[in-house]
C-alpha positions in Angstrom: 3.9 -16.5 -3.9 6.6 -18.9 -1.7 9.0 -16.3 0.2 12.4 -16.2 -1.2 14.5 -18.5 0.5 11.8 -19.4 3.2 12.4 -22.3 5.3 8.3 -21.8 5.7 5.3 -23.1 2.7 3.1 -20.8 2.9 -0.7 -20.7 1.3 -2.3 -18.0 -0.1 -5.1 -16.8 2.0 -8.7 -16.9 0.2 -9.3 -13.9 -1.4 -6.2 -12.4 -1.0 -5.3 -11.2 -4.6 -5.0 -7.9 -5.7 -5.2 -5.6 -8.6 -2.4 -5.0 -10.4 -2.5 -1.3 -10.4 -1.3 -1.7 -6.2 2.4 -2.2 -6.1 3.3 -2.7 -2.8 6.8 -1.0 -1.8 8.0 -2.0 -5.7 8.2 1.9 -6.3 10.8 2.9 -3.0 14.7 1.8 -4.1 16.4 -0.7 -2.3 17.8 1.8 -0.3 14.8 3.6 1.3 13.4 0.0 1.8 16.3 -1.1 3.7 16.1 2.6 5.7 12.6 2.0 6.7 13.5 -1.6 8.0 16.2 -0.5 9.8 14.0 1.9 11.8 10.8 -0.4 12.4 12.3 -3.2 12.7 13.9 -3.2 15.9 11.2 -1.3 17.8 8.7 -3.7 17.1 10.9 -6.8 17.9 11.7 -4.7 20.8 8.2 -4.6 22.0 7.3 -8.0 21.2 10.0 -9.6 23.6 8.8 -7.3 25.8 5.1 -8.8 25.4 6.5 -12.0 26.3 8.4 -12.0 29.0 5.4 -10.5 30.8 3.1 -13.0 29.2 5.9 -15.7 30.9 5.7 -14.0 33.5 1.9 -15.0 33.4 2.0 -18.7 32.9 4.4 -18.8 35.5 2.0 -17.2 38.0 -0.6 -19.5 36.5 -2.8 -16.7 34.9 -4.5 -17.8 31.9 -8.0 -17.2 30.6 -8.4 -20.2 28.2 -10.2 -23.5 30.0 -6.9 -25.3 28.6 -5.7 -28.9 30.1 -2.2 -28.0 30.4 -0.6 -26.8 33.3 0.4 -23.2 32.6 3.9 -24.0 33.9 3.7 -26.4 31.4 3.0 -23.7 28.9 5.5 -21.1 30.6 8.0 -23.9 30.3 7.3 -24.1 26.3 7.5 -20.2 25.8 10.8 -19.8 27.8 12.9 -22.1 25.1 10.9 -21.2 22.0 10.3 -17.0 22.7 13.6 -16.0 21.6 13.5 -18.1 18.6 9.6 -16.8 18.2 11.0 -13.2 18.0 13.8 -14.2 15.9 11.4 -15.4 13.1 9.3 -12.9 13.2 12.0 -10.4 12.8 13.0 -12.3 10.0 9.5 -12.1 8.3 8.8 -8.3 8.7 11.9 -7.5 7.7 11.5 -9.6 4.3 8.3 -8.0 4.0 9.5 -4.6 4.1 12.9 -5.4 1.7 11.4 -7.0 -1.0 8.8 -6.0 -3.7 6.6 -9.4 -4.1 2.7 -8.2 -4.0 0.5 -8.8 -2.7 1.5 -10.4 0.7 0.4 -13.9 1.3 -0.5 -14.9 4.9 -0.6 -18.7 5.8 -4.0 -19.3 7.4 -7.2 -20.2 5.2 -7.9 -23.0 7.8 -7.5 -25.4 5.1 -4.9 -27.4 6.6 -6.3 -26.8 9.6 -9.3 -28.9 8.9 -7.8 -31.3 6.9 -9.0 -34.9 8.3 -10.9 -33.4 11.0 -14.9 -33.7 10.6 -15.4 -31.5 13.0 -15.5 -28.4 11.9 -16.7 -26.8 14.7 -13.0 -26.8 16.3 -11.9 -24.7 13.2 -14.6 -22.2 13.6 -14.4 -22.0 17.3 -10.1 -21.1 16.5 -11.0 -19.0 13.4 -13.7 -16.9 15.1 -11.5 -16.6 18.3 -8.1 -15.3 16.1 -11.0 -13.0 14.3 -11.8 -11.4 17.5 -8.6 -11.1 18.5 -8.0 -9.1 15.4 -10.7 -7.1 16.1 -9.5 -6.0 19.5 -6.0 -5.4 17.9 -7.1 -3.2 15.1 -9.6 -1.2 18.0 -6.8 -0.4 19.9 -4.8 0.9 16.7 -7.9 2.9 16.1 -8.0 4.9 19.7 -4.8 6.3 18.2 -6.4 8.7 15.8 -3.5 10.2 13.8 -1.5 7.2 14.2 -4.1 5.0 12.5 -4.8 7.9 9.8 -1.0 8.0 9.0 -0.5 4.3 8.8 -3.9 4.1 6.1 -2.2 7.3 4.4 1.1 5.6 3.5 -0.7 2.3 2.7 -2.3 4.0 -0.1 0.0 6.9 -1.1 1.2 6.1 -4.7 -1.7 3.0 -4.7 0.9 1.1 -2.1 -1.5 -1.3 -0.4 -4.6 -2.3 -1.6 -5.9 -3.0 1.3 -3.7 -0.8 4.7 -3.7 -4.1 6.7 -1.6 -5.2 4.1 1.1 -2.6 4.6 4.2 -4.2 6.7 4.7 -0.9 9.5 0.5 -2.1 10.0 0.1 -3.5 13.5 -2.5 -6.2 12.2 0.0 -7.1 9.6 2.8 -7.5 12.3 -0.5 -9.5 14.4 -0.1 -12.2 11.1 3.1 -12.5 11.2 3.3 -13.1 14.7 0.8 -15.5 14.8 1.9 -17.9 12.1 5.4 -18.0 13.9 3.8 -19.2 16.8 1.2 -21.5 15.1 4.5 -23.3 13.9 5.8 -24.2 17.6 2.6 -23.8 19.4 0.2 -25.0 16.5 -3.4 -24.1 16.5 -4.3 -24.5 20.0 -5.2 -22.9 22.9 -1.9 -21.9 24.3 -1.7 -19.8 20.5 -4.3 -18.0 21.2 -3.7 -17.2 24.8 -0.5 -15.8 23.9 -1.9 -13.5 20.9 -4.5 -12.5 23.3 -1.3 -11.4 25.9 0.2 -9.8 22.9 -3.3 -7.7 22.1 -3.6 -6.4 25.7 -0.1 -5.6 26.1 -0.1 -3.9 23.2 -2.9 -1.6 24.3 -1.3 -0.8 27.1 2.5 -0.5 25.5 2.1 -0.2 22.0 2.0 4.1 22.0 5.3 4.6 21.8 6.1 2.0 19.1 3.4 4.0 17.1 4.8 7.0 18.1 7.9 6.1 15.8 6.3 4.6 12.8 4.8 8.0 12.8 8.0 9.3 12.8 9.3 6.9 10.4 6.5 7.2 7.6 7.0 11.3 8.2 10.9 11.3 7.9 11.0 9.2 5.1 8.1 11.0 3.4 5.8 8.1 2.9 2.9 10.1 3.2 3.2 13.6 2.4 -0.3 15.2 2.7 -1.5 13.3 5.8 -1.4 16.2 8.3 -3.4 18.1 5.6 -6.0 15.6 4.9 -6.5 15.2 8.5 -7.5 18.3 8.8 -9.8 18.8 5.7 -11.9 15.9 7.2 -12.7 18.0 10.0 -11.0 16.5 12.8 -8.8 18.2 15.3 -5.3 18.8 14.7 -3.1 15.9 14.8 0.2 15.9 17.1 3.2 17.0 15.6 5.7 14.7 13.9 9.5 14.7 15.2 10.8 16.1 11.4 7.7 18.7 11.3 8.3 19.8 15.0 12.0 20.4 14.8 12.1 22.2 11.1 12.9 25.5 11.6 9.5 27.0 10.4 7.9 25.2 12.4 5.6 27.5 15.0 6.5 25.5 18.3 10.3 26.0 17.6 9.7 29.9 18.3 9.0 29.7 21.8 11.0 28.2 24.9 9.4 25.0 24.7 8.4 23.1 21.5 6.4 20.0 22.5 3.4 20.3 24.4 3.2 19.0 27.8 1.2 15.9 28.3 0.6 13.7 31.5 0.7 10.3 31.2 -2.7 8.4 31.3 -3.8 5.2 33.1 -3.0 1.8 30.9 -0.1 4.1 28.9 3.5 4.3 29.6 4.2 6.5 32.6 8.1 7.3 32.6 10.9 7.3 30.1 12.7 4.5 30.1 10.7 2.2 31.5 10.4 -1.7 29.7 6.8 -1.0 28.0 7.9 2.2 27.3 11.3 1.3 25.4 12.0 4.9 23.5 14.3 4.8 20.5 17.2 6.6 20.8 17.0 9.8 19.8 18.1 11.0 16.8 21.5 12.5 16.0 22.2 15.9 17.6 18.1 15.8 19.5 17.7 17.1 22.9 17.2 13.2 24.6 14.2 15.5 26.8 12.9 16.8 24.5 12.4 13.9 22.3 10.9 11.8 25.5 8.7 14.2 26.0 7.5 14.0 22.3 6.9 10.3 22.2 5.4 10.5 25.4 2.9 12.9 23.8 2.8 10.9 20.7 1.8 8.1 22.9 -1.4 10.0 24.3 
């Protein structure tokens, strides 16, 4: 299934096929598909020219992690000219995946081309099993963020969506594919790939709350998953943090008292202050106290 348009051939991973009772986003109109891209969109490109600059920042100071033979200026040099164009195709491909209805998604990588004319095999399992890991970590830190990750898997599979939630486009490990096959294209599969996924992973432990913090929001306004906050509960687990649209209805229980958010201190590794680069807030919405929503993503970011 070739992207519409796409200036990129892409091949079906192994395996990735799907039953044809999973639609994908076929069932939202064009107009709540264009709504939810308009809202995710920009906060994760946000975030991930946010992730490079401080993994340029990096090279230039000569901090890698990968026993690689190039200079990391060299590497630093590479990333300056090509990140803005990185960001700018990756846009591009989350925002198709979100706007149009093709199902199921296809990612480029089955390490077929990889190893073509190349015996050694062992160089496509070492890459393979190091983008694994990398996955791993990714989808671990997705997981710390109980409710998020519960809401994200929700809306994958409300209305048989997603067959599988990874698949889903507001899915950090989907946006971790995406990413990745952009910079396979400039940076091919090779060291200086991986050491800049790796950067992306770790800052997105450390960053990544608040961008969660409005996909929450997102999936909640736009009522993607409308029994989450009850199914959370009936599985026993505490209760989740209020959404922006739940917190500020006016039957709501917080909105009866002077203050309607709870307070939260920000923890080690997490964004400590408004308006600080890893913690880019969206603006808030039309006619919100700007303090009061702060303070919600902040706790949303917990």
């Amino acid at each position: 299934m070739p992207r519409d348009n796409a200036p990129r051939n892409r091949t079906a991973r192994a395996g990735n096929t799907a039953d044809l009772a999973w639609t994908g986003l076929a069932n939202l109109t064009p107009a709540h598909r264009e709504e939810l891209a308009n809202r995710i969109v920009p906060e994760v490109a946000s975030h991930l020219e946010h992730c490079l600059r401080i993994t340029l920042e990096d090279w230039k100071a000569g901090r890698i992690s990968s026993e690689a033979t190039e200079a990391s200026w060299v590497w630093a040099h590479d990333l300056g000219v090509l990140s803005g164009v990185i960001v700018r195709e990756f846009t591009e491909a989350i925002t198709d995946d979100i706007k149009t209805t093709r199902y199921p998604p296809q990612y480029e990588f089955s390490g077929i081309a990889y190893a073509s004319g190349n015996s050694d095999l062992s160089v496509l399992n070492d890459y393979q099993s190091s983008r694994r890991s990398l996955r791993h970590e990714l989808e671990a830190v997705v997981r710390s963020h109980r409710y998020s990750s519960f809401l994200l898997t929700e809306a994958a599979r409300e209305g048989r969506r997603f067959q599988y939630p990874n698949w889903a486009p507001w899915a950090p490990l989907h946006w971790f594919e995406r990413l990745i096959e952009t910079v396979e294209r400039h940076f091919e599969r090779k060291a200086k790939t991986l050491e800049l996924m790796q950067s992306y992973v770790h800052n997105f432990g450390k960053t990544g709350g608040p961008v969660l913090a409005v996909i929450v929001e997102t999936i909640d306004a736009l009522g993607l998953a409308p029994n989450a906050a009850e199914s959370f509960q009936r599985e026993g687990t505490p209760e989740p943090k209020v959404s922006w649209a739940a917190l500020t209805r006016d039957d709501h229980p917080s909105t009866q008292g002077p203050s309607r958010i709870p307070s939260a201190s920000p923890q080690p590794g997490r964004d400590s202050a408004p308006g600080s680069t890893p913690g880019r807030l969206a603006p808030a919405p039309e006619g919100a106290d700007a303090a009061q929503w702060q303070q919600w993503v902040r706790n949303m970011a917990q």
